[in-house]
Structure formats: structure tokens, C-alpha cells
C-alpha positions in Angstrom: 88.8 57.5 123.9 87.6 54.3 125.3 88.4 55.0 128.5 86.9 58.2 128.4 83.5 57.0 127.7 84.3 54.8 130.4 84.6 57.4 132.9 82.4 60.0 131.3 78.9 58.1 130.9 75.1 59.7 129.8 74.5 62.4 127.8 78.0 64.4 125.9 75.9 67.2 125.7 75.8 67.7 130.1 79.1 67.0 129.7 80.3 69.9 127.8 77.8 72.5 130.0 79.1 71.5 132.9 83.0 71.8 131.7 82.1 74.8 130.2 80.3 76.2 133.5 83.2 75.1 135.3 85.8 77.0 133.5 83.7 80.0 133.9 83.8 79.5 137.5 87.6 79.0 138.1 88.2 82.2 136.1 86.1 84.9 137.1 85.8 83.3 140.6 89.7 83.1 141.1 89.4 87.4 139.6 86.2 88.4 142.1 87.8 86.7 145.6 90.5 89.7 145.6 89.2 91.7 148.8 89.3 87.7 150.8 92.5 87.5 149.1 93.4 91.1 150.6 92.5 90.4 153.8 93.6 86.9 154.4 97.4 87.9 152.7 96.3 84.2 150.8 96.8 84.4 147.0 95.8 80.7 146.4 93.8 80.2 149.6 90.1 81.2 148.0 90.2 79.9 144.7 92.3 76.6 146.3 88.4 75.9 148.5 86.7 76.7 145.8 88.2 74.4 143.6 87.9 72.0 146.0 84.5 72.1 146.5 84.1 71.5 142.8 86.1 68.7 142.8 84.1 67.4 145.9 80.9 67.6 144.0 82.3 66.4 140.8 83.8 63.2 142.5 80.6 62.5 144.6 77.8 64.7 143.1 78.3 63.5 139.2 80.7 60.4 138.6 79.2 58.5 141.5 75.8 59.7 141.1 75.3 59.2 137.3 76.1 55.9 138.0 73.4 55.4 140.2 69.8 54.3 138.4 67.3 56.9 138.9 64.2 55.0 140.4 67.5 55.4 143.7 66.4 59.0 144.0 63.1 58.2 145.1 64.3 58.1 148.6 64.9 61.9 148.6 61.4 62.3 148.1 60.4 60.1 151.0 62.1 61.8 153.1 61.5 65.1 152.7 59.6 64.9 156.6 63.1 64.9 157.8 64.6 67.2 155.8 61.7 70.0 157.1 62.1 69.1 160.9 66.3 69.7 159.9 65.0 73.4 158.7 63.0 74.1 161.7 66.0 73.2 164.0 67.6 75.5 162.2 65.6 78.2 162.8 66.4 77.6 166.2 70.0 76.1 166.7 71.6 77.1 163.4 75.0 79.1 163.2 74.5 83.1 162.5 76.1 84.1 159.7 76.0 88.1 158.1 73.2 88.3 160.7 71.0 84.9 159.6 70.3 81.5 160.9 70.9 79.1 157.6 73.7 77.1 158.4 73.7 73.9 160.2 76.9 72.6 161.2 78.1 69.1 162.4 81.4 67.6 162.9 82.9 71.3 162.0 81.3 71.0 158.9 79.1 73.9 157.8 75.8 73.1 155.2 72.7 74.7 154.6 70.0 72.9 154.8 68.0 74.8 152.3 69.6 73.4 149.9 69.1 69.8 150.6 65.2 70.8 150.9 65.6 72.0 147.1 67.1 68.7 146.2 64.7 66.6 148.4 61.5 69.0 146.9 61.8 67.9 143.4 62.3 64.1 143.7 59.0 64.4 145.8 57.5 66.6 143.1 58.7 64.1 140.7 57.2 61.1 142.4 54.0 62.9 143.1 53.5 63.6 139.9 54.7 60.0 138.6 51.5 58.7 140.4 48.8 60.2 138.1 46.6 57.6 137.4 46.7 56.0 141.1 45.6 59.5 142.3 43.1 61.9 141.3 44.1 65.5 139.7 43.3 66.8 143.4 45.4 64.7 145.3 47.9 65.4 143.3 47.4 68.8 144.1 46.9 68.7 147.4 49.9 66.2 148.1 52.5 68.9 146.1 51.3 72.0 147.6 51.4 70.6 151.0 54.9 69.6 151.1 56.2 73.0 148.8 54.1 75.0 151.7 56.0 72.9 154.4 59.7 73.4 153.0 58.7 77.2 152.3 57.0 77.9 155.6 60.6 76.3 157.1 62.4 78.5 155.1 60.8 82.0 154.5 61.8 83.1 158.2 65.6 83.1 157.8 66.0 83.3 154.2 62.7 84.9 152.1 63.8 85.1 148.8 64.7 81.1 148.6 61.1 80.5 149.7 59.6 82.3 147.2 62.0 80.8 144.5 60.8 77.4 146.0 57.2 78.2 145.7 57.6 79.5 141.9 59.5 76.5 141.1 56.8 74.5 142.0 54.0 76.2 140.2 55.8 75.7 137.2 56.1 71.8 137.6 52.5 71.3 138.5 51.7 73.1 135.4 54.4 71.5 133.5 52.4 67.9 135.1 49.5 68.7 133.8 48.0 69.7 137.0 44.1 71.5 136.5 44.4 75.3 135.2 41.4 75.9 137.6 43.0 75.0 140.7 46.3 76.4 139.7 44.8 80.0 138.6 42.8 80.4 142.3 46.0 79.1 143.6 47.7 81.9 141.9 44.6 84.4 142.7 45.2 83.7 146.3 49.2 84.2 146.2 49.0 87.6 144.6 45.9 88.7 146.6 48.7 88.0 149.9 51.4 89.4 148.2 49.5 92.9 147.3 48.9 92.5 151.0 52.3 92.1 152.3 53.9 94.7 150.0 51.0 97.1 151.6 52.2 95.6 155.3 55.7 96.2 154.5 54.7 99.8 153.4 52.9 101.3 156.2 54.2 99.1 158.8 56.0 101.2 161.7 59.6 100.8 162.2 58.6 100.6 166.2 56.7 97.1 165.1 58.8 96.2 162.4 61.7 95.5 164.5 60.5 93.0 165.9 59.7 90.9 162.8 62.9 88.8 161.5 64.0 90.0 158.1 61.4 92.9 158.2 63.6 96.2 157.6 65.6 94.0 154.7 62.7 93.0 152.6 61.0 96.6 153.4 64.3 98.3 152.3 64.5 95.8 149.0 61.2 96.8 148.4 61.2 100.2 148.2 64.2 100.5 146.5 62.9 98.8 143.8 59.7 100.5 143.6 60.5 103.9 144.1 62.1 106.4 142.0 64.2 108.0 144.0 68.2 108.6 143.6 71.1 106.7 143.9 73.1 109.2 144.7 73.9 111.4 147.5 73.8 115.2 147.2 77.6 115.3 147.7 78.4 112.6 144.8 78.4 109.5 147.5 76.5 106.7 146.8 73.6 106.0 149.7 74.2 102.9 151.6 71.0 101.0 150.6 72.0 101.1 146.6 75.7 100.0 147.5 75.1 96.9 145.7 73.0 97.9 142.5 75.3 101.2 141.9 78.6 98.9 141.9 76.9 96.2 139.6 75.8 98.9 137.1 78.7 100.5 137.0 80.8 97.1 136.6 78.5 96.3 133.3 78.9 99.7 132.0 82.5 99.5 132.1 82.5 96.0 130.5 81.1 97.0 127.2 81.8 94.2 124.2 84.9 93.0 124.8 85.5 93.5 128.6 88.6 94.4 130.6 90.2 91.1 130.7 89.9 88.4 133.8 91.4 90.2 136.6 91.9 93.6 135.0 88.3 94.4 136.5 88.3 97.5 139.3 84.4 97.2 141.0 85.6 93.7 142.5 87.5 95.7 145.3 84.5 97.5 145.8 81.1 95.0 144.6 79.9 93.6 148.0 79.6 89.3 147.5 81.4 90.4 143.7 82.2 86.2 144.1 78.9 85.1 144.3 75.4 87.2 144.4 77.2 89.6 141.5 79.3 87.6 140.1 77.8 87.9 136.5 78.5 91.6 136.6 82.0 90.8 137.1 81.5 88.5 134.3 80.0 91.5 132.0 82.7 94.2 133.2 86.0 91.5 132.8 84.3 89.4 130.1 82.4 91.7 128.3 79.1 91.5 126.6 79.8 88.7 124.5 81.2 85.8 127.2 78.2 87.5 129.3 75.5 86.5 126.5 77.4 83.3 125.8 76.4 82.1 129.7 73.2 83.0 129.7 72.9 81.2 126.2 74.7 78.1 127.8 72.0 77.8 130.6 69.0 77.9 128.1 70.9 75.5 126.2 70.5 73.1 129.5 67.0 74.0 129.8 66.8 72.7 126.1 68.7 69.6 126.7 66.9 68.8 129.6 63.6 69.2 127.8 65.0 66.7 124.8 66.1 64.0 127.6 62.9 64.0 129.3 61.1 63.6 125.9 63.2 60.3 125.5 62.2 59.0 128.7 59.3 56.7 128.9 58.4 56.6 132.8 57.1 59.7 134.1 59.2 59.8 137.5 62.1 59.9 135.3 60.7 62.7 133.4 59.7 64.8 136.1 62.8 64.5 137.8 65.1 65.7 135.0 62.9 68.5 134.4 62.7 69.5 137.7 66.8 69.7 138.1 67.2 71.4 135.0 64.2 74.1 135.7 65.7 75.1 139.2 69.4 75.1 138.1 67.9 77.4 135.2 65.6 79.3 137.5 68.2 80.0 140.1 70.7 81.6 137.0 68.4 83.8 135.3 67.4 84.9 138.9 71.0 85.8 139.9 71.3 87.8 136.6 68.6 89.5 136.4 69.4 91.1 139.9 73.1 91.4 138.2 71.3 94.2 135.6 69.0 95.5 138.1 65.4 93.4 136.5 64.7 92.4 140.5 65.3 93.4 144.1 68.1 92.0 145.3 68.1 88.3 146.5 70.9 86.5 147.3 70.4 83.7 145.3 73.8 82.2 143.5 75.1 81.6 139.9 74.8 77.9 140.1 78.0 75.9 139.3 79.6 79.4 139.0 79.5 80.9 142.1 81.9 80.6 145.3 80.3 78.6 147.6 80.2 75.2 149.5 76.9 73.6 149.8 75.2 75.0 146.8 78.1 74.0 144.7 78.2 70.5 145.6 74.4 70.4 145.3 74.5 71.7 142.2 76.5 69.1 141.3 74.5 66.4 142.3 71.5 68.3 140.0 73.8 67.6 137.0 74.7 63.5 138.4 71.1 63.3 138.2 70.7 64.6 135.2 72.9 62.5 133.7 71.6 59.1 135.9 68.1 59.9 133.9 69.8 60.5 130.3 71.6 57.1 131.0 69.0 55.0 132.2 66.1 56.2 131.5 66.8 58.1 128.1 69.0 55.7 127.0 71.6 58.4 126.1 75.6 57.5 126.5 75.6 53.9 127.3 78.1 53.6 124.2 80.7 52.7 127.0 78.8 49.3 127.9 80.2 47.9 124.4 83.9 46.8 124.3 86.5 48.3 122.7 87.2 48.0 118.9 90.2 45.9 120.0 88.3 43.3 122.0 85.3 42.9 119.7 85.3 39.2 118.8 84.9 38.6 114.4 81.2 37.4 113.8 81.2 33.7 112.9 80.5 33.0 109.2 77.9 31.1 108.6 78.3 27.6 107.3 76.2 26.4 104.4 75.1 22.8 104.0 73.6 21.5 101.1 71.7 18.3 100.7 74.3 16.3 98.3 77.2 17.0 100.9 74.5 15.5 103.8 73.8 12.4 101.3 77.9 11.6 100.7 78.8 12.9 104.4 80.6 9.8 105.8 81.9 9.9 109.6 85.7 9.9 110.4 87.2 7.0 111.3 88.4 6.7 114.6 91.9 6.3 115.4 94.2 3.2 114.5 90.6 2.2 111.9 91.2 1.9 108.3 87.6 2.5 106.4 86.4 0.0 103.6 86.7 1.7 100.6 83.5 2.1 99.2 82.6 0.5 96.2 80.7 1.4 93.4 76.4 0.9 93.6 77.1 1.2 97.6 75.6 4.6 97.6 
């Protein structure tokens, strides 16, 4: 047990999320990579890289990085410059993937960048916000929306829906710091004035200019399908090509009911486009049922909660912005990925996090949960149990030793060695 606390420091409560998020993963993930599985004649092969991945991140994302104090993470705040020149490169110079430029890759290894702007975004938030009283409610301001605007205007041409998750996330944290309503409601005026405006654009745009735009036809074809009321369903029974996606996920959930099919007994993986990561929670609801289904989206809130309750117990507000910041996007990104799951929002791409098959936002999620835990430990002063020693080693307290004056008066000195002492007669004391 020892040794376990040992290994295992900072809050027990992250602990038992993240083990529980992980068995989720393994499971359902190992069920929903059967078409890869298929195709690559590899039983083992997907769920062998995505285990590895998770034990990647684990190893360097949460026990090295819980072991690292917090004020540490300050440097992925200061350089959050260099993480949006990496984006615009990108842009330019990334690999292509399903038709998009969001992958960097160096030394044969593959990453996305968008994902290390996330991580770098909210330790800036955090220290921007950990600097109220040396700056004035506007600076404060000014100095968050100008980097958020910076990361999303790097990332809104290859990969929309991130950008606008971004941009959310940080309206929540400059409210959550206390930044002035006034400024934060025009702010808020002046985004949904431009997005009334580019739903209209998106609209009544030609297809003869719209193809020149990057990303144009997709969000125009998400957007109508989610505004207008028209069927699913071809004429002859086939499903139209633009509700692929939603038609599979519904149908996987419907067939779920309460108890689910079992892991692996379910049928729309064959069929669910990205079943092992955008959808995975409706593979969740149709193998799992409604009640491991619930039980997720209860176990995410119940990080939101535990985040809240750590950042309560910290008494630096870097700290405190930090954790809350990990905790809100890992939260934000799940409820986002379900909700598209039961057909609440357009489609956006956006994965499951810790769930999900994927490299780099695995092991960045990851590191969001080694943070969390660096701020419970030294900053929350949650877990450091390990820092005593063991019940074994624990040296017996000393007894006291009492003196009293009558022993002090009669105390007489040893003799040394080889030195017989007088006796002492009586009247000599």
C-alpha cells in the first residue's frame, strides 16, 4: 500500500476517473476498431497502438508530470508565440489527412499541433489571470482575447469546429476570473452579431464562390443539416449521404436501450463512420446500454466537481486557474462529443477525451490529468500522505524525562574510572 502511494501521488479521487475512463476506453475502443481490424487482417494491431498511446501518456503525461510543481507550467504559457507560428506552418506545410492540413510530422512522427495550442492556451489564461492586481480589469482583457484570437485565427482555417471550442472555452474562464460582465457581454454582442452573419453567408453563398473557400461546402452542409427539416431518408429507403453519420448514431442508441448488446455484440460499428472516435459514445449507448452510457457522462461531471473542490483548496491564483482550466476543456470537449453522439449539435469532430482512439489528443489528455494532479499535490495539498514513512520505519517518540528539584539537589556525578568516591557523611549535604 505504501508503495502505492508512492507511485500514485495527489488527489485519489483523479486517480480513480482516470482508471475508470481508461477501462472504458480499452473496451469499447478494442469493440468499435473492427472495420481497421477488417481491413488490416490485424486482430490485435488497433487496440495494441492504442493502448500504447495510453501508456505513453500515462508514463510521461501523469507519473512524470504530477511530479513536477506547478509554478513549471508557466513556460507553456510563455510560449504560446511559438506554438501559433507552429500552427501557421501548418497551414502551409502540414500533412493532408481525410482531405485537411492538421498534422505536423517530424522524425516520422505524426502530432497535431492543435492540441498543444489547447494545452499552451490555458497555462497562458491561467497566468494572465494570476496577474490581477499588477494589471488592470482591461489588460487583462485585452492580453487573453488577444492570444485566444491568435490560436483561433491559426486554427479556424483547417479545423473550424476546434476554434470555436477554443474561443468558448475561453469566455468561460474570463468569466470564471472575474473578468467585467460589460466587456464580456459586447464581446459576446459582437460574436453572435458575426455568427448571424456567417450562418447568412454560408446560406446564400453560391457554390461557384464557395469552392474556393477552404472548409466552405462542409460547414455549409453541417449547417443545413442541422437547421432544416428535411428527411433522412431517401425515397427508396437509403439513407442520403450527408446524414450517414447522424442516421448510424441514432440507430446505434436506439438499439442500445437499458442494458445494451454487450461489448462487441454491437452491429452499427461495421457501418458508423469514425465509430472509434467522433461516435464512440453511441457505441457506448448501443453495446453498453443506457446505464454505462449515463454512468460516463456522470463520471465527467464528477471531474468538473473535483476540479472545482481542488482549486478551492488552492491559495495562489495561477494554481487555481490552471486546474480549472484543464478540467473545463477536458469536460467541454466530452459533453461536446456526446451531444453530437444524440444529435444536440452539428457534427464536429471533436473526441471523447481519454476515451477515444487517438494519438496526440490522448497523450495530451493525459498531460491535462498530470496537471491536475501537480496542482492537487502542491498547491492543494491533496495526496502528499506518501512523503511520510512507512508504519514500519517510523521511529517511537522519545518519552519525556521528568526532573524534579530534590533529585537536582542529591544528583552527585559519576566517578570516573579506576576513582573510588568518599562516602559522604552525614551534615555534608
Amino acid at each position: 500500500m505504501y508503495l502505492l502511494k508512492k507511485l500514485f501521488k495527489g488527489d485519489p479521487v483523479i486517480w480513480i476517473i482516470f482508471a475508470i475512463l481508461c477501462v472504458y476506453s480499452l473496451v469499447f475502443v478494442f469493440s468499435a476498431t473492427s472495420t481497421i481490424v477488417y481491413k488490416n487482417d490485424n486482430m490485435l494491431g488497433p487496440i495494441t497502438r492504442h493502448f500504447g498511446m495510453l501508456a505513453l501518456g500515462f508514463t510521461f503525461g501523469i507519473l512524470v508530470t504530477h511530479n513536477i510543481p506547478y509554478r513549471f507550467f508557466k513556460i507553456g504559457g510563455l510560449v504560446l508565440p511559438l506554438v501559433v507560428l507552429l500552427l501557421i506552418y501548418t497551414i502551409f506545410f502540414g500533412v493532408e489527412i481525410n482531405g485537411e492540413k492538421r498534422w505536423l510530422e517530424i522524425f516520422g512522427i505524426q502530432f497535431q499541433p492543435s492540441e498543444l495550442a489547447k494545452l499552451s492556451l490555458i497555462s497562458y489564461i491561467a497566468l494572465v489571470l494570476s496577474k490581477r492586481g499588477q494589471l488592470t480589469d482591461q489588460q487583462i482583457f485585452v492580453w487573453i482575447l488577444g492570444g485566444a484570437f491568435a490560436v483561433c485565427a491559426a486554427i479556424f482555417p483547417t479545423n473550424g469546429s476546434t476554434a470555436l471550442l477554443i474561443f468558448g472555452f475561453t469566455l468561460l474562464m474570463m468569466i470564471i476570473g472575474q473578468v467585467s460582465w460589460k466587456r464580456i457581454g459586447q464581446l459576446i454582442g459582437i460574436l453572435a452579431a458575426i455568427a448571424v452573419v456567417g450562418i447568412l453567408v454560408l446560406k446564400f453563398t453560391p457554390d461557384s464562390i464557395g469552392k474556393h473557400i477552404p472548409r466552405f461546402k462542409t460547414w455549409q452542409a453541417r449547417i443545413e443539416r442541422f437547421t432544416e427539416n428535411e428527411p433522412m431518408i431517401n425515397e427508396n429507403g437509403t439513407i442520403k449521404d450527408e446524414y450517414y453519420q447522424v442516421v448510424y448514431a441514432q440507430i446505434a442508441i436506439a438499439e442500445g436501450n437499458i442494458i445494451g448488446k454487450g461489448p462487441g455484440y454491437g452491429d452499427q460499428r461495421d457501418f458508423l463512420p469514425q465509430a472509434y472516435s467522433d461516435f464512440i459514445y453511441a457505441i457506448i449507448l448501443e453495446e453498453g446500454g443506457l446505464i454505462p452510457g449515463v454512468f460516463l457522462l456522470f463520471v465527467y461531471l464528477a471531474l468538473l466537481v473535483r476540479v472545482g473542490m481542488i482549486a478551492k483548496k488552492c491559495e495562489r491564483l495561477y494554481p487555481k486557474y490552471l486546474v480549472i482550466g484543464c478540467g473545463l476543456l477536458l469536460g467541454i470537449q466530452a459533453l461536446t462529443n456526446m451531444a453530437v453522439a444524440v444529435h444536440l449539435i452539428p457534427v464536429t469532430g471533436q473526441p471523447l477525451p481519454l476515451i477515444s482512439r487517438g494519438g496526440t489528443s490522448t497523450i495530451i489528455s493525459c498531460f491535462y490529468i498530470g496537471i491536475i494532479l501537480s496542482v492537487s499535490r502542491f498547491a492543494a495539498n491533496i495526496g502528499n500522505e506518501e512523503d511520510e514513512l512507512p508504519p514500519e520505519e517510523v521511529k517511537p517518540e522519545a518519552v519525556p524525562v521528568t526532573i524534579t528539584q530534590e533529585e537536582i539537589a542529591h544528583w552527585v556525578p559519576d566517578a570516573p574510572e579506576g576513582i573510588t568516591m568518599p562516602e559522604a557523611k552525614k551534615g555534608d549535604i
